[in-house]
C-alpha positions in Angstrom: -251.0 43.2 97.6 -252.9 46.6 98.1 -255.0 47.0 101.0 -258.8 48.2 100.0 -260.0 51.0 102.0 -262.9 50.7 104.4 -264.4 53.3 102.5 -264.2 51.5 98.8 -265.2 47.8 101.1 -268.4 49.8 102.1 -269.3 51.3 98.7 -268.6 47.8 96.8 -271.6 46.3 99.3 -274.0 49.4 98.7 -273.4 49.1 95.3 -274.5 45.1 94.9 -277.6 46.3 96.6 -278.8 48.5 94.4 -280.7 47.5 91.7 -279.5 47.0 87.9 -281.8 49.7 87.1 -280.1 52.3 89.7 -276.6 51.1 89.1 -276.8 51.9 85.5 -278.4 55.2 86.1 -275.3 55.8 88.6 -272.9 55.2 86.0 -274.2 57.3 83.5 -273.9 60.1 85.5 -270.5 59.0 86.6 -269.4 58.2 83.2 -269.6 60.7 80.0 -272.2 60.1 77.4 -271.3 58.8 73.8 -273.4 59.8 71.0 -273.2 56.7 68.1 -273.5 57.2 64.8 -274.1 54.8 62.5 -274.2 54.8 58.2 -274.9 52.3 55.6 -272.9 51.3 52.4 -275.4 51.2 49.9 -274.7 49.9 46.2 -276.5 50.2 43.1 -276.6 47.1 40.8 -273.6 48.5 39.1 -271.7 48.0 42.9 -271.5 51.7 43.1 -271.8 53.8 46.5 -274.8 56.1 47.5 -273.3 58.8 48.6 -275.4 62.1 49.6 -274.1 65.8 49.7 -275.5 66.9 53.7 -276.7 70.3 53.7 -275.2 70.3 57.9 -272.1 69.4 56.7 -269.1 72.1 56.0 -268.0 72.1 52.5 -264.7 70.7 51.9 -266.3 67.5 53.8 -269.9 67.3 52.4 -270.6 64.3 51.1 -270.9 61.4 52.7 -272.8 58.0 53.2 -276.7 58.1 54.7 -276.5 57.7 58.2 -276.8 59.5 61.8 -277.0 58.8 65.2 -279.2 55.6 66.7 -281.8 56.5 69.4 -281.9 54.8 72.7 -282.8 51.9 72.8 -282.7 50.6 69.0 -280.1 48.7 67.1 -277.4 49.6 65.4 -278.4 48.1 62.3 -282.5 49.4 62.7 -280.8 52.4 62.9 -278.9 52.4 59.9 -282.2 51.4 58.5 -284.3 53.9 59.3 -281.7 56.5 58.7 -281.4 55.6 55.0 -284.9 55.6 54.8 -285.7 59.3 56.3 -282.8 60.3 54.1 -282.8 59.0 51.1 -286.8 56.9 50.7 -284.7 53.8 49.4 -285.7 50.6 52.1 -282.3 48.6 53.0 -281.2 45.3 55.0 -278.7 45.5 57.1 -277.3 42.1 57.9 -273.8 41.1 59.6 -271.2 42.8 61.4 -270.3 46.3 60.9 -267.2 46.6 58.2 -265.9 49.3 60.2 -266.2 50.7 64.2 -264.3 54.3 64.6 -264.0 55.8 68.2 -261.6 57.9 69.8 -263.6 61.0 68.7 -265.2 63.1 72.0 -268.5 62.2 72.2 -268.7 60.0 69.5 -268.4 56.3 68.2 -269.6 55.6 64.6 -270.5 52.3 63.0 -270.5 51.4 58.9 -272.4 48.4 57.8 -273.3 47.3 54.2 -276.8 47.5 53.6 -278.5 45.6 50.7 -280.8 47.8 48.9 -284.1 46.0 48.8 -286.9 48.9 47.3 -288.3 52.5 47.1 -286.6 55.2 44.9 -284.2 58.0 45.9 -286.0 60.5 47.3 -284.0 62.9 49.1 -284.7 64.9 52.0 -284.5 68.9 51.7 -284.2 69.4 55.0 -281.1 67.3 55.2 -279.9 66.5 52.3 -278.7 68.3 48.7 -277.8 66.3 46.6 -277.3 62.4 46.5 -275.4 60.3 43.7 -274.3 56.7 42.7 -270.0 56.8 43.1 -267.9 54.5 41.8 -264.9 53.8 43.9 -262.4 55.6 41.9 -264.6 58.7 41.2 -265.3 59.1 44.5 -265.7 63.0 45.4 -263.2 65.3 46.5 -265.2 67.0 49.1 -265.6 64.2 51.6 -263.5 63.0 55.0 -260.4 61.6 53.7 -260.9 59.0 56.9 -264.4 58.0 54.5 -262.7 57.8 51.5 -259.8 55.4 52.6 -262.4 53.1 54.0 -264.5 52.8 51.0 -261.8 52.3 48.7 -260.6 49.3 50.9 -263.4 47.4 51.2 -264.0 44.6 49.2 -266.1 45.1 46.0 -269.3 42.9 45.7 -268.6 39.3 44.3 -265.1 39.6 47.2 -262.5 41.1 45.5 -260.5 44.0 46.8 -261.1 48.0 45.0 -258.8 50.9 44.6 -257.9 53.0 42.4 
């Protein structure tokens, strides 16, 4: 059995003192930050994909699913929300778990989720976004992650039923 050190004894008993509110502020410093991201898989009537061509983006990987990075403090799937919704105008619902978590990246963990399109009209955003268009799974873009694209073509189709090409 290993011996604790008088040292890491005393800084276990400071530690429970602190408050939650102080711990967690001490372990974001200690610990490196995480930016999340977090898109939505939005389908047209037809079952096919929104998928929008981001002017931020480098070419060979532009287009791509509305999305970006959840504030502090707000859920995943609000987030996915509100991010189709400054992209894109359309109004979404997010419900159940995400269909796909990705980490490993530096700074960054990123979250898909369907979300059921439930009003407004496409109405892009300049600033962000140059072009958006309904896919179907097997016409899917060439100029998009390769990571994206194997995800989207193995997710089920609506009704259950497994895509591909």
């Amino acid at each position: 059995m290993r011996q604790v050190s008088v040292g890491r004894r005393l800084l276990a008993r400071v530690w429970r003192m602190l408050s939650g509110r102080v711990q967690w502020r001490v372990a974001r410093i200690r610990h490196r930050t995480f930016l999340v991201y977090a898109a939505g898989i939005v389908r047209d009537e037809e079952g096919r994909i929104l998928l929008l061509r981001h002017r931020l983006w480098p070419p060979y990987r532009a287009w791509g699913l509305p999305g970006g990075y959840v504030n502090a403090g707000e859920r995943l799937e609000d987030g996915v929300a509100r991010e189709v919704r400054e992209e894109t105008g359309l109004q979404v619902r997010v419900a159940g778990p995400p269909v796909w978590l990705a980490s490993g990246f530096r700074f960054r963990v990123e979250a898909y989720y369907e979300a059921e399109l439930v009003g407004g009209r496409l109405d892009l955003d300049p600033g962000e976004i140059l072009d958006g268009r309904w896919y179907a799974v097997d016409g899917l873009p060439q100029e998009m992650s390769p990571r994206l694209r194997d995800l989207l073509i193995a997710l089920p189709a609506p009704g259950g039923s497994r895509q591909g090409r």
